[in-house]
C-alpha positions as CSV (number, residue, x, y, z in Angstrom):
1,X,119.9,111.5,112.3
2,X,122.5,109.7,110.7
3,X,122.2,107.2,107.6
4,X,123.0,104.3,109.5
5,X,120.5,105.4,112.2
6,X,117.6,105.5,109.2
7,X,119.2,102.1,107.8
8,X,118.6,100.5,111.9
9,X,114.8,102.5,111.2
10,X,114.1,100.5,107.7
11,X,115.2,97.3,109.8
12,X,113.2,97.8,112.5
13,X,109.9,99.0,110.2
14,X,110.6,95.6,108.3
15,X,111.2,93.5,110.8
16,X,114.3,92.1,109.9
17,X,117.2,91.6,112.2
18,X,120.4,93.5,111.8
19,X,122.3,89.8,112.1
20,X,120.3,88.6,109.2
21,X,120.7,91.8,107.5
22,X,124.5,92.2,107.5
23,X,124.3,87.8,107.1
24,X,122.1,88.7,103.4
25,X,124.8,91.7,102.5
26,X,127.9,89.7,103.5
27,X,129.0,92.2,105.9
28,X,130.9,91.6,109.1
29,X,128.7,90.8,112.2
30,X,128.1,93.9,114.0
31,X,128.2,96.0,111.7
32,X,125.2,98.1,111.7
33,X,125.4,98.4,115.5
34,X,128.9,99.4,115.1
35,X,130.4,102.8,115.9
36,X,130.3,105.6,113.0
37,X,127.6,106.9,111.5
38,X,128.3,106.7,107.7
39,X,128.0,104.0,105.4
40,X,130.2,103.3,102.4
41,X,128.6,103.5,99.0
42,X,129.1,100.0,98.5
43,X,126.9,98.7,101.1
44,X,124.4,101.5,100.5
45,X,124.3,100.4,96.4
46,X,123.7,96.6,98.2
47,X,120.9,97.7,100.3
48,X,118.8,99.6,97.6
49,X,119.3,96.4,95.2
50,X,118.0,94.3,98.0
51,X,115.1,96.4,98.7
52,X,114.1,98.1,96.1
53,X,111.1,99.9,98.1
54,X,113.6,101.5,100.1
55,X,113.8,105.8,99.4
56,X,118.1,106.4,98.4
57,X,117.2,109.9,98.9
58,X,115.4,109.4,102.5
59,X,118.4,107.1,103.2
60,X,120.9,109.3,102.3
61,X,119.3,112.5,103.6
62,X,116.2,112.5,105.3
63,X,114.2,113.9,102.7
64,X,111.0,112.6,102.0
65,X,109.1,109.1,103.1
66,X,111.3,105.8,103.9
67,X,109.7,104.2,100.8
68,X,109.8,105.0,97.5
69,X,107.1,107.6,96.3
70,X,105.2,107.4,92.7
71,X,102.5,109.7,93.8
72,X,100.4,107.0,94.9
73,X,99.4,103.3,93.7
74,X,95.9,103.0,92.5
75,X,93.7,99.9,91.7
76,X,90.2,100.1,90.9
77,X,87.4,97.8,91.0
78,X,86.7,96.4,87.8
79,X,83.6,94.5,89.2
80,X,85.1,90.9,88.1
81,X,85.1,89.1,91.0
82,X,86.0,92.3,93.5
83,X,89.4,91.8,92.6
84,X,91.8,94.4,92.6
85,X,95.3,94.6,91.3
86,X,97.4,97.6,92.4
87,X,99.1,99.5,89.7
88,X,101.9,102.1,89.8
89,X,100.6,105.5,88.8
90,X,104.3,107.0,88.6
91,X,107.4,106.1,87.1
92,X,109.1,104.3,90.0
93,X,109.4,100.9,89.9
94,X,108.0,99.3,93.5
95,X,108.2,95.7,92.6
96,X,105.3,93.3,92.7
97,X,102.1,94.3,92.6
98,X,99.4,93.5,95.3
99,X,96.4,91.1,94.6
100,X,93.7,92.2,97.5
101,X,90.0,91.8,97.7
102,X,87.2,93.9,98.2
103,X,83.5,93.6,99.5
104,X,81.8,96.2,96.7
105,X,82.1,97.1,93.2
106,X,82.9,100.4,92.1
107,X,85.9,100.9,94.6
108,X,89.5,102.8,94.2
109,X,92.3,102.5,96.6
110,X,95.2,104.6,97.2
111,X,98.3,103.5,99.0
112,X,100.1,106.6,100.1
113,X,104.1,106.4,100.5
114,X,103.9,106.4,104.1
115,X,102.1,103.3,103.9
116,X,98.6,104.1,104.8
117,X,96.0,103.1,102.7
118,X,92.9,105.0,101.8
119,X,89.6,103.5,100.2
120,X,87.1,105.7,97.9
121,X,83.6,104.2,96.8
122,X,80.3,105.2,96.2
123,X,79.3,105.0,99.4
124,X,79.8,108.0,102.5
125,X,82.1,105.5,104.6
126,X,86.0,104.7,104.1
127,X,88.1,102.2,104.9
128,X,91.9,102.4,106.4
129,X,94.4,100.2,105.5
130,X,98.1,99.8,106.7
131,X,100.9,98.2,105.4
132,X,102.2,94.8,107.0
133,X,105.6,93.0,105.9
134,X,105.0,89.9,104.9
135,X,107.7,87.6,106.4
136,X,109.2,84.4,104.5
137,X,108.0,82.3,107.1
138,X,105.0,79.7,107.2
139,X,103.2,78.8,110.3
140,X,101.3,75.3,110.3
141,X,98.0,73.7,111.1
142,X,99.2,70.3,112.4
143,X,101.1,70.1,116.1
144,X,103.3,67.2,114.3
145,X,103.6,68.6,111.3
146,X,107.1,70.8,110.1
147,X,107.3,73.8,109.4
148,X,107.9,74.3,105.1
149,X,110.3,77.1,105.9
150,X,112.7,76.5,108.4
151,X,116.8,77.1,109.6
152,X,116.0,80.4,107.0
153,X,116.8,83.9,107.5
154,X,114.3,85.8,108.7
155,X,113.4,89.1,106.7
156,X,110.2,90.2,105.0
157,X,109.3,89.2,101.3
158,X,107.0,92.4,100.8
159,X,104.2,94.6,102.4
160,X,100.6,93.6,101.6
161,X,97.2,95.2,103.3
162,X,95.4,94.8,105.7
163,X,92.5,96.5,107.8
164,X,92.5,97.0,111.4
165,X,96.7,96.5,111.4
166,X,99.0,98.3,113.8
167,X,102.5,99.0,114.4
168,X,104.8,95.9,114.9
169,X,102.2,93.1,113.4
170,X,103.4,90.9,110.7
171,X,102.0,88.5,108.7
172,X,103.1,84.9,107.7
173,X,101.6,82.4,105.0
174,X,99.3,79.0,106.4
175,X,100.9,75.5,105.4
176,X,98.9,72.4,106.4
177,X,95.3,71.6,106.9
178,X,94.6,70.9,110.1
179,X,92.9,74.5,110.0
180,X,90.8,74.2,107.2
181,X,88.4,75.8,106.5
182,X,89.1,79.1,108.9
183,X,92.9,79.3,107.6
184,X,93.2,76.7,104.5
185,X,97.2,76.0,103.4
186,X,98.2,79.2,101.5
187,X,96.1,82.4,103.1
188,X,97.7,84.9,105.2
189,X,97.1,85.9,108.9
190,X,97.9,89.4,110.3
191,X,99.8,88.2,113.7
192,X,100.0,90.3,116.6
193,X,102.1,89.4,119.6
194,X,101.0,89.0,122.7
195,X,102.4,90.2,125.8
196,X,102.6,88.5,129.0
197,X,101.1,85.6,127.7
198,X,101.7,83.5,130.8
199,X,99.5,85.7,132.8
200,X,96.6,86.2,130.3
201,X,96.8,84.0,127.1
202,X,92.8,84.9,125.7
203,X,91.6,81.6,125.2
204,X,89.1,80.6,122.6
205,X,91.3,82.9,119.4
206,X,93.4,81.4,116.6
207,X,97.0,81.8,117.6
208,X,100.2,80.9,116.0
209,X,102.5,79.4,118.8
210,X,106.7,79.7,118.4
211,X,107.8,76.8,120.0
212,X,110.9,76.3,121.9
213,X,112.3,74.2,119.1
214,X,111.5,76.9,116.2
215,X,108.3,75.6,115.1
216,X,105.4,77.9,114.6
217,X,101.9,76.6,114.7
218,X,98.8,77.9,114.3
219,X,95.8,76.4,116.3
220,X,92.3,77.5,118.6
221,X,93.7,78.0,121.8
222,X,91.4,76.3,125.0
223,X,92.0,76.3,128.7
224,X,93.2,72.8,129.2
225,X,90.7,72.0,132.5
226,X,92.8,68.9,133.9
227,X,96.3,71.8,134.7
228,X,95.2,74.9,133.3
229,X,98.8,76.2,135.1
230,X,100.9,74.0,133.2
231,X,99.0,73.3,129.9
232,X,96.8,74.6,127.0
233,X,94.7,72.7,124.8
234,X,95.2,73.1,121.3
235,X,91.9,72.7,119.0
236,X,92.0,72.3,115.0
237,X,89.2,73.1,112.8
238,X,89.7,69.9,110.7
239,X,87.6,67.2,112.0
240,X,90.1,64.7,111.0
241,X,92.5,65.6,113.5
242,X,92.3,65.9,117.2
243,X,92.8,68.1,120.4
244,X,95.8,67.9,122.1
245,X,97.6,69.3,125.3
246,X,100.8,71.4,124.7
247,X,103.2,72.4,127.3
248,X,103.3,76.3,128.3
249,X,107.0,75.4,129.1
250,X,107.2,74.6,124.7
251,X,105.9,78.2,123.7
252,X,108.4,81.1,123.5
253,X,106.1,83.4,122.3
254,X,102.3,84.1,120.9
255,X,100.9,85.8,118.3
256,X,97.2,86.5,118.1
257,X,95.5,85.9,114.4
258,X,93.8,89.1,114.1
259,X,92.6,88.7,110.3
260,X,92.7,85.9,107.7
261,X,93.3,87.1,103.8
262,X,92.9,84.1,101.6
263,X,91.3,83.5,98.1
264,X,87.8,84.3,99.1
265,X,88.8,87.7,100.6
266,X,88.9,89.0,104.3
């Protein structure tokens, strides 16, 4: 495999488009689908500042994980709270470190380089985690409401954890509080997309909605009774505001809320 073939790999792991990749680098538009497998040092020096996460040597080579390795990142329980801050055990700088919560005291986590996360306690069971990027993106509560991040490029901020994740979910940040109190303005929902939507939506789940004019909103999705063929209903968890019907011919695509990370936890 050729660099430019891992560089398409990183993209693809980190959900960002090669468009708004080459857009962030100020390269020429096609250029990492473009013919040739090498990449001059310049933009390879441009990518690794970008994303520091990113492994030179994997990049460069093939050798060892995609991200960069410090041995692993531990955090420990220190029983205030449950909360746990991640801290890097080696001498390789990751970048921010990640706030999670846990259910017991007396807990240590270990996030391996390949992203998997494992969980050691004082109990016989484990926990798995996994690695989910984070996307600059916001999806809101109310269906009039915009979005507070919008006309941006599309690439991920960082990777935070979640349990019960799988390959190709993402996660986005709440705005609005039309879905208080299941997802309040600022938590985080794991998204996963959902195929063929038009033929089996799963009604009765939290879903964030991409609209045909670029919004993204998150709402209880119900079968609307009165044209369940043309129509959903969409249901808020705030009182204060109220049902409404929404066009299936307004959503481009749906993503399922498969866990909510706030404040308080999972």
């Amino acid at each position: 495999m050729a660099t430019k073939d891992r560089l398409k790999d990183f993209l693809s792991v980190m959900k960002i488009g090669r468009n708004k990749f080459e857009t962030q680098l100020g390269l020429a538009n096609g250029y990492v689908s473009s013919k040739g497998a090498s990449i001059s040092s310049d933009v390879i020096e441009k990518t690794l500042d970008a994303y520091p996460i990113l492994n030179a040597e994997w990049l460069l080579t093939g050798k060892g994980s995609m991200f960069k390795e410090s041995g692993s990142i531990i955090g420990s329980n220190q029983g205030d709270g449950n909360k746990i801050e991640y801290r890097n055990t080696g001498n390789v700088e990751l970048g921010n470190n990640i706030n999670v919560t846990l259910p017991e005291s007396g807990t240590q986590k270990t996030i391996k380089s390949d992203g998997s996360v494992e969980l050691s306690s004082t109990y016989p069971n484990s926990v798995s985690f996994k690695l989910v990027p984070l996307l600059n993106l916001d999806a809101v509560g109310g269906m009039h409401s915009f979005n507070e991040v919008s006309d941006s490029l599309e690439y991920a901020e960082k990777l935070i954890p979640f349990t019960d994740a799988q390959e190709g979910d993402i996660a986005l940040v709440v705005s609005g509080n039309s879905m208080d109190p299941t997802c309040p303005s600022g938590s985080k929902v794991l998204l996963r997309e959902v195929q063929n939507w038009n033929e089996y939506f799963g009604f009765g789940n939290i879903f964030v909605l991409l609209l045909t004019d670029g919004r993204r909103i998150l709402k209880e999705v119900q079968k609307y009774q009165d044209d369940p063929k043309n129509y959903v209903l969409c249901k808020s968890h705030n009182d204060k505001y109220p049902e409404e019907e929404l066009p299936k011919s307004m959503i481009s695509s749906v993503w399922k809320v498969v866990k909510i990370l706030n404040e308080r936890g999972w």
